[in-house]
PDB file of N, CA, C and O in Angstrom:
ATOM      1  N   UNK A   1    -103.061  13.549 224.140  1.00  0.00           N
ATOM      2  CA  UNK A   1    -103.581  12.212 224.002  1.00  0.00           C
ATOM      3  C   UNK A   1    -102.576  11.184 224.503  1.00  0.00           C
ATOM      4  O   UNK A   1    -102.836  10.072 224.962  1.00  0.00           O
ATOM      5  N   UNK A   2    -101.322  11.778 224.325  1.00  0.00           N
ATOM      6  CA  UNK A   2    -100.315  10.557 224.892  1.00  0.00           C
ATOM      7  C   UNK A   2    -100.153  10.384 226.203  1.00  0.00           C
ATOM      8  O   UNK A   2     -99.403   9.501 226.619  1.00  0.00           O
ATOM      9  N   UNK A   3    -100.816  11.182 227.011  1.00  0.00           N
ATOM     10  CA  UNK A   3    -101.507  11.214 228.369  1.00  0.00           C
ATOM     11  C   UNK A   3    -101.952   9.696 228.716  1.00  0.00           C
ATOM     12  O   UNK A   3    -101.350   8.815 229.329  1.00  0.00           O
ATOM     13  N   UNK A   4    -103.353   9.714 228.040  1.00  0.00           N
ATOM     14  CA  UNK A   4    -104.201   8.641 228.141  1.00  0.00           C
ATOM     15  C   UNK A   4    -103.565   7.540 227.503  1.00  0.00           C
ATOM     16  O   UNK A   4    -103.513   6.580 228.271  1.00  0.00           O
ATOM     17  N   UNK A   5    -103.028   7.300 226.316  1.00  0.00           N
ATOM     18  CA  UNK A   5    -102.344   5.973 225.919  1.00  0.00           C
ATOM     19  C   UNK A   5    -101.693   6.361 225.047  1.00  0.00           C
ATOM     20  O   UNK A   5    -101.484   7.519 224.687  1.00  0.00           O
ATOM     21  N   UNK A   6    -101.022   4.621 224.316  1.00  0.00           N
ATOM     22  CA  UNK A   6    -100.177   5.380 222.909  1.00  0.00           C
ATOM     23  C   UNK A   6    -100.834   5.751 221.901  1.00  0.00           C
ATOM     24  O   UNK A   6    -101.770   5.006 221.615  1.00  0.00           O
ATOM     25  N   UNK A   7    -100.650   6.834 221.110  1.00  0.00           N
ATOM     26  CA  UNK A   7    -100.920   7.226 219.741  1.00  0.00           C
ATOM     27  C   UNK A   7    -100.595   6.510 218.648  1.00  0.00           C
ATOM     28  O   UNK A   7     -99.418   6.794 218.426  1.00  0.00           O
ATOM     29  N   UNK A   8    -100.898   5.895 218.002  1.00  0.00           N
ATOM     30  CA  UNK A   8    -101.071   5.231 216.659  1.00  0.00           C
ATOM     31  C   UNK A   8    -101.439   5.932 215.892  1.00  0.00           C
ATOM     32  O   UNK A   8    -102.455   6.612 216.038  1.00  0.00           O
ATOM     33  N   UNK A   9    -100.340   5.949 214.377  1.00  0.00           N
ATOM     34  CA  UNK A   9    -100.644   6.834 213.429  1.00  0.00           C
ATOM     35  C   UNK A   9    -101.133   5.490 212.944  1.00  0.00           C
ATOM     36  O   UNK A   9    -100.801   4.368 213.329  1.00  0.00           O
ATOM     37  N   UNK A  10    -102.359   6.004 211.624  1.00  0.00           N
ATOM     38  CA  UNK A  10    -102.716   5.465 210.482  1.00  0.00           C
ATOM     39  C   UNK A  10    -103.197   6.103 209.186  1.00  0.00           C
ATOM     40  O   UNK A  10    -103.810   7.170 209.196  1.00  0.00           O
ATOM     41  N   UNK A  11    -102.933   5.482 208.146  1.00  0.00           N
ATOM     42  CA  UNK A  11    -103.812   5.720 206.921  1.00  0.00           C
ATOM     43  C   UNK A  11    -105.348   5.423 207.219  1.00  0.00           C
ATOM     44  O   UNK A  11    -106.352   5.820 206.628  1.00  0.00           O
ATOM     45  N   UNK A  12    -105.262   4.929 207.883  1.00  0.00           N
ATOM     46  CA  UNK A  12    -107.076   4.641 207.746  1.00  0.00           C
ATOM     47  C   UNK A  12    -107.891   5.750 207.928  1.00  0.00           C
ATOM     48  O   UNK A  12    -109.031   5.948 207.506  1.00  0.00           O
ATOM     49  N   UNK A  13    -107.020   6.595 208.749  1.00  0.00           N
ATOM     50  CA  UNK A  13    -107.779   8.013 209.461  1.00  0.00           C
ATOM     51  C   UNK A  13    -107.431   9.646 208.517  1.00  0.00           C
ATOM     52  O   UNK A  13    -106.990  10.787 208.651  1.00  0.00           O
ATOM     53  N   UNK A  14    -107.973   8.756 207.617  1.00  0.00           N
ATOM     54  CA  UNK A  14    -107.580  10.290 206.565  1.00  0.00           C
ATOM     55  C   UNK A  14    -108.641  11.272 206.925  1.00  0.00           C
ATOM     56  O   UNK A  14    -109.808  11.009 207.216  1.00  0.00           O
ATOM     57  N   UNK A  15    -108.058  12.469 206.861  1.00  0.00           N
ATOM     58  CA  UNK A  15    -109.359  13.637 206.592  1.00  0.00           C
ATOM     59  C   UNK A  15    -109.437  13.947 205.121  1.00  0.00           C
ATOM     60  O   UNK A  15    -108.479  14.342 204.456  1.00  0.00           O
ATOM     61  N   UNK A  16    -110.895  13.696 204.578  1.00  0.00           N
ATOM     62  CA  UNK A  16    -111.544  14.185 203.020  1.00  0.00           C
ATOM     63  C   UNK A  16    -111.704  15.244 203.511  1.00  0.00           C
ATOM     64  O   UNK A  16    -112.114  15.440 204.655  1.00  0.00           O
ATOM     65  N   UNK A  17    -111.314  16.299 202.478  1.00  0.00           N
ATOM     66  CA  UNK A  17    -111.866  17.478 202.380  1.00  0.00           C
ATOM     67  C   UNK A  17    -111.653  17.968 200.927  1.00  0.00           C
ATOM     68  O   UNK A  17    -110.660  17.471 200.398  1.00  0.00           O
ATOM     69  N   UNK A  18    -112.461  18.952 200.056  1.00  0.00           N
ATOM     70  CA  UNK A  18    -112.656  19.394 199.272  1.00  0.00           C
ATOM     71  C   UNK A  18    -111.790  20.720 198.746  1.00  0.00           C
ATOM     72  O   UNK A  18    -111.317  21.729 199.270  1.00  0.00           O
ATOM     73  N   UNK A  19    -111.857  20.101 197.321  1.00  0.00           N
ATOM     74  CA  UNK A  19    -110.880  21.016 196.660  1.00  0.00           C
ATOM     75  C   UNK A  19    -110.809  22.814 196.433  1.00  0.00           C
ATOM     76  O   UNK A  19    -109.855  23.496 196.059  1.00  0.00           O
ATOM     77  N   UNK A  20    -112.116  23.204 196.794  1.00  0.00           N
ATOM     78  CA  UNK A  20    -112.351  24.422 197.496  1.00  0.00           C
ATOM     79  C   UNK A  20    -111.083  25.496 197.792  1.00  0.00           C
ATOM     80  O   UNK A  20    -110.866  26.611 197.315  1.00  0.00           O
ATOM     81  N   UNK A  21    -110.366  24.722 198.742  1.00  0.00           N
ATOM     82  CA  UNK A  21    -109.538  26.017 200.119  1.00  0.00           C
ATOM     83  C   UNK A  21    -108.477  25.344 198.998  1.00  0.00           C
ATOM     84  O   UNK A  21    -107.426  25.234 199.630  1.00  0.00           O
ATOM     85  N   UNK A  22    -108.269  24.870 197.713  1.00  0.00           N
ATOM     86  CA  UNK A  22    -107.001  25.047 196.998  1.00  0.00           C
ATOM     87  C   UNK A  22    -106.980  26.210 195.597  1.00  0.00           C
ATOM     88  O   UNK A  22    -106.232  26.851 194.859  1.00  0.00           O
ATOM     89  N   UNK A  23    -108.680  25.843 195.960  1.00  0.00           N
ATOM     90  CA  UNK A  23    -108.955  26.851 194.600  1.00  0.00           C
ATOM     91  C   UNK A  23    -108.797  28.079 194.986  1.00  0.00           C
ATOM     92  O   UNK A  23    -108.324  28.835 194.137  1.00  0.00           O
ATOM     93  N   UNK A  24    -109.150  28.696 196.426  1.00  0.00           N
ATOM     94  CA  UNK A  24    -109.307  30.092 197.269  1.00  0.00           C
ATOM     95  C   UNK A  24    -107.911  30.059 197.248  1.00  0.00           C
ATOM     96  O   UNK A  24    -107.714  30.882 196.354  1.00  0.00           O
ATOM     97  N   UNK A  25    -106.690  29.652 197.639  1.00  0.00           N
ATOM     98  CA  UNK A  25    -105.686  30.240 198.346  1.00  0.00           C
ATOM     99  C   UNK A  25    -105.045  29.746 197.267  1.00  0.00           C
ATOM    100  O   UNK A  25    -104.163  30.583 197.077  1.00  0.00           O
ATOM    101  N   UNK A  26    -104.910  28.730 196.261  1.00  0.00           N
ATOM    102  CA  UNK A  26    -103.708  28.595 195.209  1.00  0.00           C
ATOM    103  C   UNK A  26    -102.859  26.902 195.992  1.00  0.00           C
ATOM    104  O   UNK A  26    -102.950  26.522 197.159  1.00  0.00           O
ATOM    105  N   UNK A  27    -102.380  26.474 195.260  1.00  0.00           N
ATOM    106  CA  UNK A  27    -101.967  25.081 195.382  1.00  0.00           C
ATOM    107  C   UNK A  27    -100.593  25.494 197.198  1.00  0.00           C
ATOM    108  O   UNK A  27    -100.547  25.062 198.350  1.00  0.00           O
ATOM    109  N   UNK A  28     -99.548  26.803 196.144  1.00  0.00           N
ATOM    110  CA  UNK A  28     -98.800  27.002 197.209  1.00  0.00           C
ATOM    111  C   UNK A  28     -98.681  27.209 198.524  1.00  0.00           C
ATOM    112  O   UNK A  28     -97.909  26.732 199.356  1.00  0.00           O
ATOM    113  N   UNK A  29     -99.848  28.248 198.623  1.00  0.00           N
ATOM    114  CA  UNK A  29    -100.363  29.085 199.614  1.00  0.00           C
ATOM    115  C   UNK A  29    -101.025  27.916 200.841  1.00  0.00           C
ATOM    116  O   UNK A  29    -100.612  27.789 201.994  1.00  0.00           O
ATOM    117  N   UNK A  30    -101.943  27.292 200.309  1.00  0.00           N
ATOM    118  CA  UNK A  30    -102.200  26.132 201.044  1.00  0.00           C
ATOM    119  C   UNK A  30    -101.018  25.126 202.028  1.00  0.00           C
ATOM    120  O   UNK A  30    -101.078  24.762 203.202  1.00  0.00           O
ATOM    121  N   UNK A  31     -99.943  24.889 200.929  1.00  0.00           N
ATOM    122  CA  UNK A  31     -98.741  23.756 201.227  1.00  0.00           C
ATOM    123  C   UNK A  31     -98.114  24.249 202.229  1.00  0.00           C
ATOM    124  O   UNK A  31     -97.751  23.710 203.274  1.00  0.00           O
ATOM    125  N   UNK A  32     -97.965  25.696 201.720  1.00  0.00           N
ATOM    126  CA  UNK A  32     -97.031  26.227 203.300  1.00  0.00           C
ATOM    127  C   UNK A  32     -97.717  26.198 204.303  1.00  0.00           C
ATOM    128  O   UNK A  32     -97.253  25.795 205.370  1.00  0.00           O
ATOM    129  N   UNK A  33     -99.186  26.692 204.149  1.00  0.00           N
ATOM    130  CA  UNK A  33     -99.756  27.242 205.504  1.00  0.00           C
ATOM    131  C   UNK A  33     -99.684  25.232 206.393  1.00  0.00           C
ATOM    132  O   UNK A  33     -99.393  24.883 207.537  1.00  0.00           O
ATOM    133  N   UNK A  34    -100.009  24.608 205.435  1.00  0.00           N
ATOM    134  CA  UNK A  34    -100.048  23.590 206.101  1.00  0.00           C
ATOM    135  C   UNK A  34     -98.830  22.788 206.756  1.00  0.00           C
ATOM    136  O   UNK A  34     -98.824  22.061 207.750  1.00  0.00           O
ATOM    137  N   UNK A  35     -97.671  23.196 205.772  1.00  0.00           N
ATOM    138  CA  UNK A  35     -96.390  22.482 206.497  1.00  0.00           C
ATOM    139  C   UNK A  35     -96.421  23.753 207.573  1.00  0.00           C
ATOM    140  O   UNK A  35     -96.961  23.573 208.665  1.00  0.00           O
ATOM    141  N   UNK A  36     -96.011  24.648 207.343  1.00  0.00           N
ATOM    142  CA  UNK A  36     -96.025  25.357 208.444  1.00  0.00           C
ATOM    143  C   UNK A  36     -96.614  25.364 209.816  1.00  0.00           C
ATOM    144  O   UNK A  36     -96.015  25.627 210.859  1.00  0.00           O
ATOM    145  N   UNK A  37     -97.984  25.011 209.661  1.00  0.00           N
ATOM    146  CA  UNK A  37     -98.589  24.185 210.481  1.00  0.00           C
ATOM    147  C   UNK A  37     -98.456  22.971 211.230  1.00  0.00           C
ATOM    148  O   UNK A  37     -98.807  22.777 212.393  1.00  0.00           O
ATOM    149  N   UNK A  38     -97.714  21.899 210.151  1.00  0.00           N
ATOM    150  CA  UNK A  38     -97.351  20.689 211.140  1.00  0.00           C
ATOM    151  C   UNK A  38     -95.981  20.710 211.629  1.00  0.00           C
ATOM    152  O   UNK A  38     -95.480  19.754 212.221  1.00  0.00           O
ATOM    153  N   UNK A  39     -95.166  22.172 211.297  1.00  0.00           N
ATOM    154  CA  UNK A  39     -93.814  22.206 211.794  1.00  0.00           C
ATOM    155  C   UNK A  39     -94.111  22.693 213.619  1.00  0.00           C
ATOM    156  O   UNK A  39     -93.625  22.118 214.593  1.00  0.00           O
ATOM    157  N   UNK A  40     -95.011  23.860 213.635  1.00  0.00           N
ATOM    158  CA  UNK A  40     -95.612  24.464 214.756  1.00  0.00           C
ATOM    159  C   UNK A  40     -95.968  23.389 215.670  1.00  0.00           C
ATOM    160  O   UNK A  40     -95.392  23.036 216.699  1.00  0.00           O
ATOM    161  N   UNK A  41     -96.923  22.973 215.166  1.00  0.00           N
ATOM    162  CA  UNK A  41     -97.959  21.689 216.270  1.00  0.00           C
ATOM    163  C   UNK A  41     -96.917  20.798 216.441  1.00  0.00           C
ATOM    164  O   UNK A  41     -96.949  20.426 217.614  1.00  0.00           O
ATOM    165  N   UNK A  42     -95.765  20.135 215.681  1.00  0.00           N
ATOM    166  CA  UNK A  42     -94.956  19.177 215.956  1.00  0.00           C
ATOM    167  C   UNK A  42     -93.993  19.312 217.252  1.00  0.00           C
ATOM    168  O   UNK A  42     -93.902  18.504 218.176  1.00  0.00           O
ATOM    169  N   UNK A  43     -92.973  21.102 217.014  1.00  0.00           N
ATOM    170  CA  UNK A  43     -92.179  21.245 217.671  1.00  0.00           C
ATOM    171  C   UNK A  43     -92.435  22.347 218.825  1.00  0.00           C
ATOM    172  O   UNK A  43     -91.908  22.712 219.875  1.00  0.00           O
ATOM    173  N   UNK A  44     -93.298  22.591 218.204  1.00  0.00           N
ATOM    174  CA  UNK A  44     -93.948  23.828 219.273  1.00  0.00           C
ATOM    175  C   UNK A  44     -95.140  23.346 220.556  1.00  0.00           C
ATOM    176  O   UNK A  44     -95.220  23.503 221.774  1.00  0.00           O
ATOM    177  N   UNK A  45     -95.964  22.685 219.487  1.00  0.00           N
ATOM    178  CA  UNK A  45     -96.772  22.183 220.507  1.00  0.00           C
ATOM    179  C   UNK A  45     -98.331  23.174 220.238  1.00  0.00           C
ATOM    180  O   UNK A  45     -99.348  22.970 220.901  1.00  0.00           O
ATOM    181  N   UNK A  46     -98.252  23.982 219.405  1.00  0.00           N
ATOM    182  CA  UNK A  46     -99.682  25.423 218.894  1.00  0.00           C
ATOM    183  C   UNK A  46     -99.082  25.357 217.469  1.00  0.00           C
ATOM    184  O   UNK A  46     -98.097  25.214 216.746  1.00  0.00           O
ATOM    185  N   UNK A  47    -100.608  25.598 217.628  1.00  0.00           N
ATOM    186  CA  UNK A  47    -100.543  25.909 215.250  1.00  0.00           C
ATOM    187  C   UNK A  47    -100.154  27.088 214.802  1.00  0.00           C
ATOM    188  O   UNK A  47    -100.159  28.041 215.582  1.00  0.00           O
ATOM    189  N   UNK A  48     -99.924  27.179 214.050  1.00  0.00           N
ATOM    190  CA  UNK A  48     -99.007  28.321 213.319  1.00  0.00           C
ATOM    191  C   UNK A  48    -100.085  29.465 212.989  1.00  0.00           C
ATOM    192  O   UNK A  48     -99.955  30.689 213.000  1.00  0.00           O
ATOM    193  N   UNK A  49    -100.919  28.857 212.765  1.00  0.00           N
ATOM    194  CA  UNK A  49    -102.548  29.587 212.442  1.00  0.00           C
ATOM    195  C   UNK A  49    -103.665  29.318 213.207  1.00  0.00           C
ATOM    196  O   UNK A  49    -104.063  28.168 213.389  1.00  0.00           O
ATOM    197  N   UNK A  50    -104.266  30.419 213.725  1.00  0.00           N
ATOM    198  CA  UNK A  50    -105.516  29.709 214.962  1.00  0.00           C
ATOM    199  C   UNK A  50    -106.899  30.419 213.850  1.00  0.00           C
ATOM    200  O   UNK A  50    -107.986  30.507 214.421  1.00  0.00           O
ATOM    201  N   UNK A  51    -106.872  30.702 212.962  1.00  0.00           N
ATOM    202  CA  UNK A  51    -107.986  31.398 212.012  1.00  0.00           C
ATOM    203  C   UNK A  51    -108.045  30.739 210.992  1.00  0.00           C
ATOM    204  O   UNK A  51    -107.020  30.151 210.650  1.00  0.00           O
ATOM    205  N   UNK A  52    -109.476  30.595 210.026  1.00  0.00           N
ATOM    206  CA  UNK A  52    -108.968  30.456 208.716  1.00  0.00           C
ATOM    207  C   UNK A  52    -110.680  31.104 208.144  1.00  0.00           C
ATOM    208  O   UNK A  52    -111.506  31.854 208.664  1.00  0.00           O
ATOM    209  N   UNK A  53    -110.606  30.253 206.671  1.00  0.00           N
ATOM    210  CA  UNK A  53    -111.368  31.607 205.390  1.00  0.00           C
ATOM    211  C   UNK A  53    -112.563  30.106 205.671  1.00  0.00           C
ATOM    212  O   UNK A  53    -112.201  29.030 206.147  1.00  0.00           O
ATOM    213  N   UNK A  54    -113.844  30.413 205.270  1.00  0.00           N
ATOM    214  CA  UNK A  54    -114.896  29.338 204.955  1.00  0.00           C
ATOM    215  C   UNK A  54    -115.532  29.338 203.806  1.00  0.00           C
ATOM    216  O   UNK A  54    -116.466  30.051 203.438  1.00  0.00           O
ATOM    217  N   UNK A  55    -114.761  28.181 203.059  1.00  0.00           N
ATOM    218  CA  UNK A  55    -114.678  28.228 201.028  1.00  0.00           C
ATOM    219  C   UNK A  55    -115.876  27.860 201.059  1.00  0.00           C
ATOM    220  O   UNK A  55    -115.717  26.870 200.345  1.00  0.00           O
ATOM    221  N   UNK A  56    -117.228  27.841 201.363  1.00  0.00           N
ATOM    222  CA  UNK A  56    -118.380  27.142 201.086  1.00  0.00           C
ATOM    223  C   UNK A  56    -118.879  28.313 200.173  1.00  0.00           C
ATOM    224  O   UNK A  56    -119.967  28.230 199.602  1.00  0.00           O
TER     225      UNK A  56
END
């Protein structure tokens, strides 16, 4: 995206999502997969995880 212009972070652009995928995987399990995740996409540039579970 920083291609096309600058990136602007905001609060305004939250993602809601449901408490579900904390109840399936546990509070921890979640935290890592997700820092882990924004350590990957940050410095790497690919997610740490290309799969996941569908809590519905």
């Amino acid at each position: 995206m920083h291609k096309v212009g600058r990136v602007k972070f905001t609060w305004a652009l939250m993602a809601k999502s449901s408490g579900r995928r904390l109840r399936g995987d546990g509070l921890a399990m979640t935290g890592l997969r997700y820092g882990a995740n924004y350590v990957w996409a940050t410095f790497l540039r690919r997610p740490f995880t290309t799969a996941w579970t569908d809590y519905r």
